[in-house]
C-alpha positions as CSV (number, residue, x, y, z in Angstrom):
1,X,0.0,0.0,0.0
2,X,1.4,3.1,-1.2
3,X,0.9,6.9,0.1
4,X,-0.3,8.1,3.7
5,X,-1.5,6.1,6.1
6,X,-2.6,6.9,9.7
7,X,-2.8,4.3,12.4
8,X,-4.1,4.2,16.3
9,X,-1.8,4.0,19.1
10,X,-2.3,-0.1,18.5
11,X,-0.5,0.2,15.0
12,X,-4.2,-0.6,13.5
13,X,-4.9,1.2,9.9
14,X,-7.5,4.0,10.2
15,X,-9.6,5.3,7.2
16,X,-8.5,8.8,6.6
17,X,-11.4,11.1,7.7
18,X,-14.0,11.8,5.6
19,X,-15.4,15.5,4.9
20,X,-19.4,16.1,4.9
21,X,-20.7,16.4,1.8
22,X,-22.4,19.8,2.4
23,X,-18.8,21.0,3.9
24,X,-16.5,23.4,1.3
25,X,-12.5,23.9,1.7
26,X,-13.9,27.6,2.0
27,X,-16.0,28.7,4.9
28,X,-16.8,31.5,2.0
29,X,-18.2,28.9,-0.8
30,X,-21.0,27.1,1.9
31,X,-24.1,26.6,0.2
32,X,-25.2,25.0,3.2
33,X,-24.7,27.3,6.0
34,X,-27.6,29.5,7.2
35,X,-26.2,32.7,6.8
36,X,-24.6,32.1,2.9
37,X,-27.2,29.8,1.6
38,X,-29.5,32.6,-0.2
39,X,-25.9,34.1,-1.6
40,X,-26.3,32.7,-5.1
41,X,-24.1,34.6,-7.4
42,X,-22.7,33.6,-11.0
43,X,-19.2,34.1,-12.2
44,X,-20.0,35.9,-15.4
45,X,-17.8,38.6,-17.8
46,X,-17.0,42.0,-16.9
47,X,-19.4,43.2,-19.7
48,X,-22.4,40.4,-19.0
49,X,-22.1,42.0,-15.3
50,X,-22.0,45.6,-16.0
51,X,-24.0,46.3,-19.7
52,X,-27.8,45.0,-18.6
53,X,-27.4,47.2,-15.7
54,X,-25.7,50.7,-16.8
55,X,-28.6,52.4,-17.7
56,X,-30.0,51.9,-14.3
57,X,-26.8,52.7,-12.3
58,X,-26.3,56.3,-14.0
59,X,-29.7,56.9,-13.9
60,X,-29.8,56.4,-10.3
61,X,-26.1,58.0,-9.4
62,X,-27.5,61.1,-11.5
63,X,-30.5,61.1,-9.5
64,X,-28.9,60.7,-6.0
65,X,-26.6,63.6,-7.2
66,X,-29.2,66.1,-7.9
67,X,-31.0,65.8,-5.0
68,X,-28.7,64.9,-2.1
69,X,-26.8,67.1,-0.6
70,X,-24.3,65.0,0.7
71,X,-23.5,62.8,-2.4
72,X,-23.5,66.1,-4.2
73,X,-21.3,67.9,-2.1
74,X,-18.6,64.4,-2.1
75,X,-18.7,64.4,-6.2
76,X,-17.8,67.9,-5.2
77,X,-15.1,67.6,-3.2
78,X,-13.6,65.0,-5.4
79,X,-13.6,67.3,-8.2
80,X,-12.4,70.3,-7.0
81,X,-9.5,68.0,-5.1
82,X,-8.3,66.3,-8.6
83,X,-9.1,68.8,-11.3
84,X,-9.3,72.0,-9.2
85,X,-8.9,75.2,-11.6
86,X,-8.1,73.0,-14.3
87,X,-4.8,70.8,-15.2
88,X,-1.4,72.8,-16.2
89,X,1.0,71.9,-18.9
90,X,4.7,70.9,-18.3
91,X,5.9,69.8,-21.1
92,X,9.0,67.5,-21.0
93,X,10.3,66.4,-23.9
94,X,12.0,63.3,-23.8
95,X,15.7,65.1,-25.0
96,X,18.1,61.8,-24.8
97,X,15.4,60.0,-26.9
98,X,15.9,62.8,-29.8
99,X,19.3,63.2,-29.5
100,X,19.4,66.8,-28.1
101,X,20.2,67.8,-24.4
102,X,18.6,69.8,-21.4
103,X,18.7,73.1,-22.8
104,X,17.5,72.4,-26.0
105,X,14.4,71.0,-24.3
106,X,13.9,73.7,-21.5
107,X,13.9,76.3,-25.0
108,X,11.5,73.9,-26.6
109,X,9.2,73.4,-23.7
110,X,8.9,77.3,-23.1
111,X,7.6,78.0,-26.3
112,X,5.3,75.3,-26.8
113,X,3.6,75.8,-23.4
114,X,3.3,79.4,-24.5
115,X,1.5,78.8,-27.5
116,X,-0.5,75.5,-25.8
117,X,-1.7,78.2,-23.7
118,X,-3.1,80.4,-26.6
119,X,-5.5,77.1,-27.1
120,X,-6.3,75.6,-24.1
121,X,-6.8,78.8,-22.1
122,X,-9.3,80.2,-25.1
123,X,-13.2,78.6,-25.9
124,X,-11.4,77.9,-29.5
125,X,-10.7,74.4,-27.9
126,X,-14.2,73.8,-27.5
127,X,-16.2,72.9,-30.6
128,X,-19.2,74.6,-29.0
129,X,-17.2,77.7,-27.7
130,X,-18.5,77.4,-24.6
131,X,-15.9,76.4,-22.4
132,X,-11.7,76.6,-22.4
133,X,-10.3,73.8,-21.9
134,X,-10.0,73.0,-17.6
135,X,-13.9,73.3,-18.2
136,X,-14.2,70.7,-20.8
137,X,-11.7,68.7,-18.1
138,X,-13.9,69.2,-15.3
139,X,-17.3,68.3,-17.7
140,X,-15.6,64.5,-18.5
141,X,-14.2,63.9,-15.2
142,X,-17.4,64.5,-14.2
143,X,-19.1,62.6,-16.3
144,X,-16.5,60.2,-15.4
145,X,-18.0,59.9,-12.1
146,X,-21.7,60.0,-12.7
147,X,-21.9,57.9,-15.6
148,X,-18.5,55.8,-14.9
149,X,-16.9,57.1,-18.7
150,X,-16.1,60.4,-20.3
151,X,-16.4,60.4,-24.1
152,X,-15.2,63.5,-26.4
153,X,-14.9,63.4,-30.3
154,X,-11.8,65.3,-31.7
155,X,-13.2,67.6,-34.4
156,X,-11.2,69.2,-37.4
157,X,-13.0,72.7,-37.8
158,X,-11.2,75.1,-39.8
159,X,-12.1,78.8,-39.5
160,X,-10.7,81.9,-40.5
161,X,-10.7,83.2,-36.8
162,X,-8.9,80.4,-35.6
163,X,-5.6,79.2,-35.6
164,X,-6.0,75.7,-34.7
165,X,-8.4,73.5,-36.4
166,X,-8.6,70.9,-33.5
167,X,-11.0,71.1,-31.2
168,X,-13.1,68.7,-28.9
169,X,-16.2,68.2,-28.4
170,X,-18.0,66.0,-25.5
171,X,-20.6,63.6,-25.9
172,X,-22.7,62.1,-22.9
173,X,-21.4,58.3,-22.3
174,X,-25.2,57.8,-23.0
175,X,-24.9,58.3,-26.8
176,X,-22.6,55.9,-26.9
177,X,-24.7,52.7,-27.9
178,X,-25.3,49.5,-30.4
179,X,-26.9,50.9,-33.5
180,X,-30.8,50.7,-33.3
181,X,-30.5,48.5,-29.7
182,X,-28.6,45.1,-31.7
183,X,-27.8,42.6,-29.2
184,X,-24.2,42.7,-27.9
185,X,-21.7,39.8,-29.7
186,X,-18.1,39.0,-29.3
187,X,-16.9,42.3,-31.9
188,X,-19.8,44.7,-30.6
189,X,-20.2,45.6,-26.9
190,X,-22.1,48.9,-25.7
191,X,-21.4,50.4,-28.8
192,X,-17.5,50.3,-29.0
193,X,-16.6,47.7,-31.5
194,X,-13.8,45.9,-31.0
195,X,-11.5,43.0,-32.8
196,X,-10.1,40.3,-31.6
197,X,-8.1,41.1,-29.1
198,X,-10.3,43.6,-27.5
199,X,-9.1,47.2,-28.8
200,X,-11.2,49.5,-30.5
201,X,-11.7,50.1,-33.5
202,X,-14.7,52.5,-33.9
203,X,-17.7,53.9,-31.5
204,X,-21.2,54.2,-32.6
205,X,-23.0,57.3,-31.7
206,X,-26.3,58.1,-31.0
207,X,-27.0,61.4,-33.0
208,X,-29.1,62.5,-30.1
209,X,-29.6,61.9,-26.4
210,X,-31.6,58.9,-26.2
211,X,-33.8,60.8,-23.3
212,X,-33.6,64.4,-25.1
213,X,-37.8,65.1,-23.9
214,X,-37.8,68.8,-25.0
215,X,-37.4,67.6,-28.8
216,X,-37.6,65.0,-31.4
217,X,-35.7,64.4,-34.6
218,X,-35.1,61.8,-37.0
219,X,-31.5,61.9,-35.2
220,X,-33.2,59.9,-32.8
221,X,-32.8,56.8,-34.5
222,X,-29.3,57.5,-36.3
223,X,-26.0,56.4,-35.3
224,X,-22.5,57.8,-36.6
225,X,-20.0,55.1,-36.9
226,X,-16.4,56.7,-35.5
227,X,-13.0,55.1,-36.3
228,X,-11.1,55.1,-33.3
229,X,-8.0,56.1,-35.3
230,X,-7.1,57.7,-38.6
231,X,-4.9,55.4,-40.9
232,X,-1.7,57.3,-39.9
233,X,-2.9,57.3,-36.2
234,X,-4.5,60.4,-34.9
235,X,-7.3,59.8,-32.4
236,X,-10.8,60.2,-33.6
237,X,-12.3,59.6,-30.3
238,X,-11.2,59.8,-26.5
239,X,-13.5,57.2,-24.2
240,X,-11.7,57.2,-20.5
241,X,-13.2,54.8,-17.9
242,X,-11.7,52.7,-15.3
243,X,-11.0,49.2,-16.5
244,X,-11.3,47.3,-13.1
245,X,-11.5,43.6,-15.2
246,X,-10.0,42.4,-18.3
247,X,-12.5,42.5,-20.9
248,X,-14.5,45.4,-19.6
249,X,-15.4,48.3,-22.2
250,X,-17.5,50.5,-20.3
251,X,-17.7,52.1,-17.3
252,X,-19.0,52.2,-13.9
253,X,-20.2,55.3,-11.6
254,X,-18.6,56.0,-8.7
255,X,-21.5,55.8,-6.9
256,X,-22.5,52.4,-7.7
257,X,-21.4,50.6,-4.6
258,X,-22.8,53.1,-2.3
259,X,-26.7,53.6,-3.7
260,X,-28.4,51.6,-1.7
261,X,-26.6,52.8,1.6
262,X,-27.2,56.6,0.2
263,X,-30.8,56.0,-0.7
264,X,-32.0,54.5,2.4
265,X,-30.3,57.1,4.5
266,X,-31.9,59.9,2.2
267,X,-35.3,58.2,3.3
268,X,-34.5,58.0,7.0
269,X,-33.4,61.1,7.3
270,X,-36.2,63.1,5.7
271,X,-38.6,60.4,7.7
272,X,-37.1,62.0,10.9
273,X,-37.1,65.6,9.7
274,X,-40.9,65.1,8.9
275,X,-41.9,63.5,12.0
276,X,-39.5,66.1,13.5
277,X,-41.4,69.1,11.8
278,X,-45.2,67.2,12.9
279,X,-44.0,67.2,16.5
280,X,-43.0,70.8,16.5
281,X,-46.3,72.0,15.8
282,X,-47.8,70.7,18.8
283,X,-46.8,72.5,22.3
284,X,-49.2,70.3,24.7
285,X,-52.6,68.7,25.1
286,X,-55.8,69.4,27.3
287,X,-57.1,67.1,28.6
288,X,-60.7,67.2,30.2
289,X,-61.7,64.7,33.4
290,X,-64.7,65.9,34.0
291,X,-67.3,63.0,33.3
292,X,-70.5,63.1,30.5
293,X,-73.0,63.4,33.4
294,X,-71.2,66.7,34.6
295,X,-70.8,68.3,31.3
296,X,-74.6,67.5,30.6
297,X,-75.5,69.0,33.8
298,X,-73.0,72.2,33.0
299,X,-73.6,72.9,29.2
300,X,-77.1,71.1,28.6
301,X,-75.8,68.4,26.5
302,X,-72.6,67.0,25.2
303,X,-72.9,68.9,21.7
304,X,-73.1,72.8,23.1
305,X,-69.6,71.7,25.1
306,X,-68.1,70.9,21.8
307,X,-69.7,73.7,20.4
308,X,-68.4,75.8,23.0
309,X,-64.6,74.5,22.8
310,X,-64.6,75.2,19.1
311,X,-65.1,79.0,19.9
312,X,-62.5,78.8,22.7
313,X,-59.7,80.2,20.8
314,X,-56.0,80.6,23.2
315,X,-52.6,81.3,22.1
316,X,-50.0,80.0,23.8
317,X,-47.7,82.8,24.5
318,X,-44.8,84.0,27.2
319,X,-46.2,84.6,30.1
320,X,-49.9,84.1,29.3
321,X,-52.3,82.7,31.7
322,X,-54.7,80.2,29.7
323,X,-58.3,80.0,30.3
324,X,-59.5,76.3,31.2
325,X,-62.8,74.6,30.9
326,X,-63.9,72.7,34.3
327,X,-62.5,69.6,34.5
328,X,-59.3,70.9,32.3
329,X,-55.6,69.5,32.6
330,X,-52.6,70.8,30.4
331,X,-50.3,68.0,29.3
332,X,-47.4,69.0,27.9
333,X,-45.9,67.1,24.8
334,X,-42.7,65.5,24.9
335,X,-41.8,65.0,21.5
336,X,-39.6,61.3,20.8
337,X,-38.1,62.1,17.7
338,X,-35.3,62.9,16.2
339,X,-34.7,59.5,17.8
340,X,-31.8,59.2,20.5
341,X,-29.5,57.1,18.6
342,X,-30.3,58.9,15.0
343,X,-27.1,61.0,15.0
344,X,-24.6,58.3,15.4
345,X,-26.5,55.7,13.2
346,X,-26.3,58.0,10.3
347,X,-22.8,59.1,11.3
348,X,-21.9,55.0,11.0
349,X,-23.6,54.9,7.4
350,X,-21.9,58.0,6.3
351,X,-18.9,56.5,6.9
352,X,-19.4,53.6,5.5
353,X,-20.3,55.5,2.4
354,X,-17.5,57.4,2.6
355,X,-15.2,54.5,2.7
356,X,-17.2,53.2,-0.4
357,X,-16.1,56.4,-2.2
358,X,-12.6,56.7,-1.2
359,X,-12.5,59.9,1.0
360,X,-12.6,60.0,4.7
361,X,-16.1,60.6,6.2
362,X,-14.4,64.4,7.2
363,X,-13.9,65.6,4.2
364,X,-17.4,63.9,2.9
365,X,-19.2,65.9,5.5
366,X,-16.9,68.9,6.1
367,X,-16.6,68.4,8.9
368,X,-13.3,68.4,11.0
369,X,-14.6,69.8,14.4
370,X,-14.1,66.4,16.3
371,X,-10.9,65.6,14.4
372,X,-7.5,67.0,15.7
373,X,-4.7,68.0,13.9
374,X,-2.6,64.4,13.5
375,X,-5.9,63.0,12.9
376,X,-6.6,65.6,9.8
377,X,-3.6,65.5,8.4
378,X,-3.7,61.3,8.1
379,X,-7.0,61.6,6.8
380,X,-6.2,64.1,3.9
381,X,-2.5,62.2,3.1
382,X,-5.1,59.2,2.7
383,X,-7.6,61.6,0.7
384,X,-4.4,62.9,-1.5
385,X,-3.3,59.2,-2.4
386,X,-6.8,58.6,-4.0
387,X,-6.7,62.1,-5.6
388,X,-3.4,62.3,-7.1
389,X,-4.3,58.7,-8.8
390,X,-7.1,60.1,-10.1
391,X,-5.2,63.4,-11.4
392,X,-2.6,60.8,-12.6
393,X,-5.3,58.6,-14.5
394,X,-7.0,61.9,-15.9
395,X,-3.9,63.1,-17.3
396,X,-2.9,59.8,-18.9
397,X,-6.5,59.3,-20.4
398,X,-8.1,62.6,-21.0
399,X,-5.2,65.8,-20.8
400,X,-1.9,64.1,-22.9
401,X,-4.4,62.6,-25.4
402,X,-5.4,66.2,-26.1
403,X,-2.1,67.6,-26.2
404,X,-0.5,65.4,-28.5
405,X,-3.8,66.1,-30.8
406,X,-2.8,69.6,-30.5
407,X,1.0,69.1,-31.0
408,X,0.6,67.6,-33.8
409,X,-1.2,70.4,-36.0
410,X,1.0,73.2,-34.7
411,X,3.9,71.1,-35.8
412,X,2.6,70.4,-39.3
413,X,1.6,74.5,-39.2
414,X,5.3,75.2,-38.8
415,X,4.5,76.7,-35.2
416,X,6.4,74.0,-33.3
417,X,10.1,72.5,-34.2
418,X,9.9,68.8,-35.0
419,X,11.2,67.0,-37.0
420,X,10.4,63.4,-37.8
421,X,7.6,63.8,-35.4
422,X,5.3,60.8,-36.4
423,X,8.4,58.6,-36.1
424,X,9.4,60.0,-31.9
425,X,5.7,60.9,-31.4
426,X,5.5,59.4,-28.1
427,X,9.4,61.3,-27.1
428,X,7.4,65.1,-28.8
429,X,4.8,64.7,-26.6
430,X,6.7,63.7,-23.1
431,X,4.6,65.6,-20.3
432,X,3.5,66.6,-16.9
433,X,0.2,68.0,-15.4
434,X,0.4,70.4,-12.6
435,X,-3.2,70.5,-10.8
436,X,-4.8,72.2,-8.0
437,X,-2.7,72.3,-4.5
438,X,-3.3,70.3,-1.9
439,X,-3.2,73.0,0.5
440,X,-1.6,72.9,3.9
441,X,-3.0,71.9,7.5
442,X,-0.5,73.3,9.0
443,X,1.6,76.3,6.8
444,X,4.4,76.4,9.2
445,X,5.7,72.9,9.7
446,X,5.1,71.9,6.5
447,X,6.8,74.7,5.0
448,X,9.4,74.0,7.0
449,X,8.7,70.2,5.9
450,X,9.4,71.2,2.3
451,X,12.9,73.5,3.4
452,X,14.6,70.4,4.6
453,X,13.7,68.1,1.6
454,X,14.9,70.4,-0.8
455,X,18.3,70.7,2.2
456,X,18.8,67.1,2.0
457,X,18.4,66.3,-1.9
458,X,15.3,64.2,-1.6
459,X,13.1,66.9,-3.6
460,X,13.7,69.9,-6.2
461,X,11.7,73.3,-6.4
462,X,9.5,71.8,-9.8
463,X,8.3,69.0,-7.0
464,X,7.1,71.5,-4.3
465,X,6.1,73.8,-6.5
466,X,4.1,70.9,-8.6
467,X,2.6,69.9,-5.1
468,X,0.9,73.9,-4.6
469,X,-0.1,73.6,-8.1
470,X,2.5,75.9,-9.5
471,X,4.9,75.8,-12.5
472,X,8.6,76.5,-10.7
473,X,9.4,78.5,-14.0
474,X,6.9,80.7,-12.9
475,X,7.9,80.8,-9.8
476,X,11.6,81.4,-9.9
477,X,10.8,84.0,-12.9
478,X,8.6,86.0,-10.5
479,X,10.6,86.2,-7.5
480,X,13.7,87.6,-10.3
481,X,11.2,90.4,-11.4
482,X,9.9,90.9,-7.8
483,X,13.9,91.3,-6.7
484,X,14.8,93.5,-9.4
485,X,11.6,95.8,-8.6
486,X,12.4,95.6,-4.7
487,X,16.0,96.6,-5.0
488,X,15.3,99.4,-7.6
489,X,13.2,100.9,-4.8
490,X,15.6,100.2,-2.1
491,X,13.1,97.5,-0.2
492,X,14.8,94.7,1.6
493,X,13.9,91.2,0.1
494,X,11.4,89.2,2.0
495,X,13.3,85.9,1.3
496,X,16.6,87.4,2.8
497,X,15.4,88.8,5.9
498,X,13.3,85.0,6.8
499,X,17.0,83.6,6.6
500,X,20.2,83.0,5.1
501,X,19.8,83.5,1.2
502,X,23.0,82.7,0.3
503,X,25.4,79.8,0.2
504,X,27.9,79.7,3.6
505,X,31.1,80.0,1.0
506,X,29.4,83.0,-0.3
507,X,32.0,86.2,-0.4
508,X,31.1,89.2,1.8
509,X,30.6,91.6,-0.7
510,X,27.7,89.2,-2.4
511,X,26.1,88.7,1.4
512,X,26.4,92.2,1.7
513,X,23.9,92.7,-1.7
514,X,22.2,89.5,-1.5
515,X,23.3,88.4,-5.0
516,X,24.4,84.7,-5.7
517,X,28.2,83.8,-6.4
């Protein structure tokens, strides 16, 4: 007999024991136990999961947006936090790549950031000319939130009062759909069509909102196919979403794992501020003792009393003395709701809410009064991991997209030096994107904080400035202009009187005038 064999103390061969047949490996995988048994889920596709149910999930996230308060106020939070004012150019062109060096690319990055600025910061970048183009940002990371996707089409508009032909124009992720509602195959999912390794090729779009109610066109029922690419490369269409499975081609809200929890709060809540509102308009109860035989005997018969009370008309009042029938008691009313434990039940859902949304329940509610300052400043280094991914994934999917549309024209207009472009596209269009601040919890310490780094080597002015959502070329051109200007007035510098300005091996005469070696 071959393999294991286990014996009693006697040397006598034991059957190995034998597992239940309802038992699982997993405690997790019981279809037997009381608690799991009604837990049937099946292990389908990322798309089978999400596409029957995206309608209903922005439709609701939308909803729960308008009309709470809180879940309004967190989308706000969130955007203000990763877009802010809108997302900066740096560009950084990748100089080793193209066979140039640093100061070749500082040169090159000055002037296209100048003339990137001419676009982005005008509505010419917006094919409505409505918006420049940190609002069309803050309109698809939006939408990115709400409906899970962003979607804008890259237009070629020429027009004698523009420079630039490009310009974008965004689409509601709801356009975005199989043409007259064909079933979804293997090459056609939620109106992206893909081949066969799952990129893709074109997106159908609705030529009008599907739940447009103020109109109706023959639009209605047209699509526009849209090649993802030209056939030398240029994007045709930018669709950002968060991919959290292989195989998943559209996206989810943000909201999606927290609308139950959110909408049965919203109910409670107003439940308890209508009950609340009920009980406030009633200050206290009279009630009468005297017996039917009494009144009878008083009033003649039991419908002159009620007549009688109708017309007794008092207003409770400071200091007022109230007139009482015989047999009269004043009860007063002691109101039960908002109930006892209402504040910290809905304080226990909020955070679980805002744990579901990735920001901590302070910052969801504004709320920092019972938080010190070590306990702030954790919760918003955890708020600015989650932010700065999302900054990073915006800028990845949405901003350098754009930018390298851009590029590319004012390069074949001659405005930008590159040559052999389409062949070091990728090195051309090398970037970074400064956003909103984080701010500071505590200025002092933490400017001190950012003294010592830069001390010690671990971090460079374009990082600390990056982190307050400035450009350090800005910066250090500033404070040259604002020196020059100061010492043509004769007006110490700010900067040299906080401390030493210059090197220790400095000579006297340049500590003397504040001047670098």
């Amino acid at each position: 007999m071959t393999g294991f064999m286990i014996t009693d103390r006697y040397g006598n061969e034991v059957p190995p024991p034998r597992r239940a047949a309802a038992d699982t490996s997993y405690a997790g995988a019981s279809m037997t136990a009381r608690e799991l048994a009604s837990w049937q889920v099946l292990p389908t596709s990322a798309d089978a999961e999400l596409l029957p149910e995206l309608g209903t999930l922005v439709a609701r996230s939308r909803d729960l947006a308008r009309n709470n308060g809180i879940a309004a106020g967190g989308i706000q939070s969130i955007l203000d936090n990763v877009v802010g004012t809108g997302l900066r150019l740096s560009a950084t062109p990748d100089y080793r790549a193209l066979g140039r060096d640093k100061a070749w690319a500082d040169a090159w990055s000055e002037v296209v950031e100048a003339k990137w600025r001419a676009w982005a910061e005008t509505t010419n970048c917006d094919a409505a000319r409505t918006l420049n183009f940190a609002g069309l940002t803050m309109q698809v990371f939006r939408g990115g939130l709400l409906n899970g996707e962003g979607l804008a089409l890259p237009l070629w508009l020429p027009s004698r009062d523009r420079t630039y032909a490009t310009c974008l124009q965004v689409v509601e992720a709801d356009r975005l759909s199989n043409p007259l509602g064909q079933q979804d195959t293997a090459t056609l999912r939620g109106g992206i069509e893909l081949d066969r390794y799952g990129a893709p090729l074109a997106y159908h779009v609705r030529n009008s909102h599907p739940g447009d109610l103020l109109s109706w066109t023959p639009d209605l029922y047209q699509w526009t196919r849209v090649p993802a690419f030209t056939y030398w490369g240029r994007r045709q269409a930018i669709h950002i979403h968060d991919r959290e499975r292989t195989g998943q081609n559209r996206g989810k809200p943000l909201l999606s794992a927290v609308l139950p929890q959110f909408k049965m709060l919203d109910t409670y809540s107003g439940a308890e501020l209508k009950a609340a509102i009920v009980n406030a308009m009633i200050a206290a109860f009279v009630k009468s003792s005297m017996p039917a035989e009494a009144i009878a005997g008083l009033f003649g018969s039991p419908d002159k009393y009620l007549d009688a009370r109708a017309g007794h008309s008092v207003r409770l009042q400071g200091g007022a003395v109230l007139p009482l029938f015989p047999g009269d008691e004043v009860q007063p009313f002691a109101p039960a709701r908002p109930a006892t434990a209402f504040d910290a039940f809905t304080k226990s859902v909020l955070r679980h809410i805002a744990a579901g949304l990735n920001i901590p329940y302070e910052l969801l509610l504004k709320d920092f009064s019972q938080t010190n300052y070590s306990s702030a400043r954790a919760a918003l280094l955890e708020a600015w991991r989650f932010f700065n991914g999302r900054r990073q994934w915006l800028a990845t999917y949405w901003a350098s997209p754009v930018y390298e549309l851009w590029l590319e024209e004012a390069v074949n207009l001659g405005e930008v030096e590159a040559p052999d472009f389409y062949q070091n596209r990728y090195a051309y269009s090398r970037c970074r994107w400064i956003g909103a601040g984080k701010g500071w919890v505590d200025p002092v310490k933490e400017a001190q904080a950012a003294e010592l780094r830069m001390k010690i080597g671990v971090s460079t002015l374009e990082d600390e400035c990056a982190e307050q959502g400035k450009d350090w070329r800005e910066v250090a051109e500033q404070r040259a202009s604002e020196a020059k200007f100061l010492r043509q007035h004769g007006l110490p510098l700010p900067w040299e009187q906080a401390g030493p300005a210059v090197p220790a091996n400095a000579s006297a005469n340049d500590q003397q005038t504040g001047e670098e070696p």
